[in-house]
N, C-alpha and C positions, 0 to 999 in steps of 0.2 A: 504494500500500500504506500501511496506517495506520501509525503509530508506536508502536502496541499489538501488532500481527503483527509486525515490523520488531523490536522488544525480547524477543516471546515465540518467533522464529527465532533471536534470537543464543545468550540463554537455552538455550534448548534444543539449539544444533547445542554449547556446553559445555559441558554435563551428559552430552549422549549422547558426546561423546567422551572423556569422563572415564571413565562406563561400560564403554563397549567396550574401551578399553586396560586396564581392569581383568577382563575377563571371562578364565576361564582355560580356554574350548575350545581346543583346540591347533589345530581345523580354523583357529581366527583365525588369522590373519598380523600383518603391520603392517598395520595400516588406519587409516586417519585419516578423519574429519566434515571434506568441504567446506562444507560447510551443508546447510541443511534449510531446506526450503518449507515453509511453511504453508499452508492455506485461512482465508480469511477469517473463519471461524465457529470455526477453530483445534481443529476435531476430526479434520482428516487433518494429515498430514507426510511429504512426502518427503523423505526420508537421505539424500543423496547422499555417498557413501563411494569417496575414495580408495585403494587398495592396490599396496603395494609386492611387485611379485613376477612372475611367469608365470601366462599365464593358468587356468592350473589352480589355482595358489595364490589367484587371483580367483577360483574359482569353489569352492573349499573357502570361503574368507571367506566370501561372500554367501549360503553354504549356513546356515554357522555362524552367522551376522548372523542370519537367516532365523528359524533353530530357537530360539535366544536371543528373539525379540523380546520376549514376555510378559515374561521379567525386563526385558528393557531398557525396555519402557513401564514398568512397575512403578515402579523407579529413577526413572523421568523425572517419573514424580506425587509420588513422595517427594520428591526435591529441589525442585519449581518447583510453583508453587501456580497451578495452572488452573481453569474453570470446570469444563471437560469435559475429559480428558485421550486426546492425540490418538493416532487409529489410524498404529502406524509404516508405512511401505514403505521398505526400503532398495533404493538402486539405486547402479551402479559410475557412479561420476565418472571421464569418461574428457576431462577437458576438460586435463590434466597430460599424458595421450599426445599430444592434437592438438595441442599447445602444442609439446611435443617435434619433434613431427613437422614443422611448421612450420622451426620454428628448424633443423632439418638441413637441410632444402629449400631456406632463406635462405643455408648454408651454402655448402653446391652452387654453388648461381647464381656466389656472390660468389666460390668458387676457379675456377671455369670466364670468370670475368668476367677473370681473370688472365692 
């Protein structure tokens, strides 16, 4: 990855998380920007968006992320100077459960190792 995609990913997963903590759907939750992917040519982006809550409160967020995008692209050409300003997709970052999940499973072992 170049250090132009690599700058306009960082760029961008702070402004879009600046945004959505400012948005005032109430379907939002907590949601937090794990990052955002680029393509190369820097006209898509995948969100990847953490949320704190039950899955239904994920699936309210991703709704509300969803209906929002046009302001949030908006927002994101306002603040950051692109060539071409890119099409969002958000999607649930679920790499904070497997992390979780993990770590209780290491849990387990180690009081059954006792």
């Amino acid at each position: 990855m170049s250090q132009r995609v690599a700058r306009a990913q960082e760029v961008a997963r702070e402004v879009l998380g600046e945004t959505i903590q400012n948005l005032k759907d109430p379907r939002i939750g907590f949601a937090t920007v794990t990052g955002v992917r680029m393509t190369t040519d820097l006209r898509h982006a995948r969100v990847l968006v953490s949320v704190l809550g039950s899955p239904e409160e994920e699936e309210q967020t991703m709704a509300g992320l969803r209906s929002a995008t046009p302001y949030i692209r908006s927002e994101l050409g306002r603040q950051v100077r692109l060539k071409y300003l890119p099409e969002l997709t958000f999607e649930l970052d679920r790499r904070a459960q497997s992390a979780e999940r993990v770590e209780t499973l290491l849990r387990e072992i180690h009081l059954e190792e006792r």
